[in-house]
N, C-alpha and C positions, 0 to 999 in steps of 0.2 A: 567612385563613390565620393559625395563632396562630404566638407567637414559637417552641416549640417544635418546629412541622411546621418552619421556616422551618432553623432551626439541627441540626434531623434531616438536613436535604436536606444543608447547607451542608456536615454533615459526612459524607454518603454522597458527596457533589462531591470534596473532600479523599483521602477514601481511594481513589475508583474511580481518581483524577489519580494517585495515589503508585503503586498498582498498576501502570498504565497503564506510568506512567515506569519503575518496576522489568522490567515483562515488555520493553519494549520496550529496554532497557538489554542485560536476558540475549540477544534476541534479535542485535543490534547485534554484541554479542561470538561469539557462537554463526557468527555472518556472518563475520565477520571471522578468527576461526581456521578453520574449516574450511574457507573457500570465499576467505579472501585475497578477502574483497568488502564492501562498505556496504549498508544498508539502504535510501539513496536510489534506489541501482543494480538493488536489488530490487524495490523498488517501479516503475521505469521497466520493468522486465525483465515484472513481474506483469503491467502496464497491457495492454503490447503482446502478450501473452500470449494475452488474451483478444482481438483484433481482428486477427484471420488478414493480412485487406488492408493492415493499417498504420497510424498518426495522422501527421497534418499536425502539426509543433512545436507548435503552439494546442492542438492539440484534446488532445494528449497532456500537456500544462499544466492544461487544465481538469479532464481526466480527473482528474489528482493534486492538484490546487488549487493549485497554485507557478507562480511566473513563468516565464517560457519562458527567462532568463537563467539559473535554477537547475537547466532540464532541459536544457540546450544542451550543458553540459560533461560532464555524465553519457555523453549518448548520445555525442558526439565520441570518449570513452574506451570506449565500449562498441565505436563503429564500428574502433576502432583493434584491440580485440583480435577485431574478426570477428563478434561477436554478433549486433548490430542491421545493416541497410543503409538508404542512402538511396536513397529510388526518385521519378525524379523524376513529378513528377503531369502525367499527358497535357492540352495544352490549355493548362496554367498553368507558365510557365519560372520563375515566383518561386519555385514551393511543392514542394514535396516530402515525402514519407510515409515513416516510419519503422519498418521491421519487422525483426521476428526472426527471424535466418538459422536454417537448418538447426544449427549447432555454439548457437545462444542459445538455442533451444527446448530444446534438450539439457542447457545449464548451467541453464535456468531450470526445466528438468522435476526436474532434481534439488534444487538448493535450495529451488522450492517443497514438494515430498515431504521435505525436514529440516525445513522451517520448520511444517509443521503437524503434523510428530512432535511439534517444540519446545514449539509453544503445545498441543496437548494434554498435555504431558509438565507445563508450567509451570499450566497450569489445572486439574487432574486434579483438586485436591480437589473442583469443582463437576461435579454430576453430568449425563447428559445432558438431562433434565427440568429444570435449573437453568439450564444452557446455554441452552435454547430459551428461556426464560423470560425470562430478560435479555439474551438478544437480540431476542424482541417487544418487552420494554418501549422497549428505546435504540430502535429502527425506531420505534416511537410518538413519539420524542424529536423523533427526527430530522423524521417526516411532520409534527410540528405545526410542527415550526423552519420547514421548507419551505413550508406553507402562511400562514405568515406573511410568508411573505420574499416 
């Protein structure tokens, strides 16, 4: 690798990170006035979204990569305004599964349907042949990261 492929990369690393942080900035704000909610809360909301049946505290930490201390208080404030419940798991008095009520599928059906107006809205200069494109490449990123790990 020469010095310049090296300091090419370093600097397409800098700018994807600054982007990254600015979309994810607008988003954050965009959450928060419209929907008086976080992007944490979104993202716990997204998870359980996609698994009808629920996650166990663990699996819905894995799901997000965060401690189970950092999604514990999320979903406590979710369960208080009704969104998520806790259901307990047959067989196991320790554990219990966290899903999304009737009224949270409802608040999440709609902030996900703003949140990908958003990011179409904030990415719009790249086209959709651009879009697919670097998102094969990061899925490359990503698949080699994985099979090293």
């Amino acid at each position: 690798m020469t010095d310049a492929s090296s300091k090419a990369r370093l600097r397409m690393w800098l700018r994807m990170l600054k982007s990254t942080r600015r979309v994810e900035s607008a988003l954050r704000e965009r959450l928060r006035k419209e929907f008086d909610s976080t992007l944490p809360r979104f993202d716990v909301m997204a998870a359980l979204a996609r698994y009808d049946e629920g996650l166990k505290m663990s699996a819905l930490s894995g799901v997000l990569r965060v401690s189970n201390g950092n999604v514990t208080g999320i979903v406590d404030r979710l369960a208080e305004e009704g969104l998520v419940v806790r259901v307990q798991v047959p067989g196991d008095r320790r554990a219990s599964l966290v899903r999304l009520t009737r009224k949270g599928q409802e608040v999440f059906a709609q902030q996900a349907a703003a949140h990908e107006a958003w990011i179409d809205e904030l990415l719009e200069d790249f086209t959709p042949e651009e879009a697919r494109m670097f998102s094969d490449r990061f899925d490359a990123v990503t698949h080699k990261d994985e099979e090293e790990s």
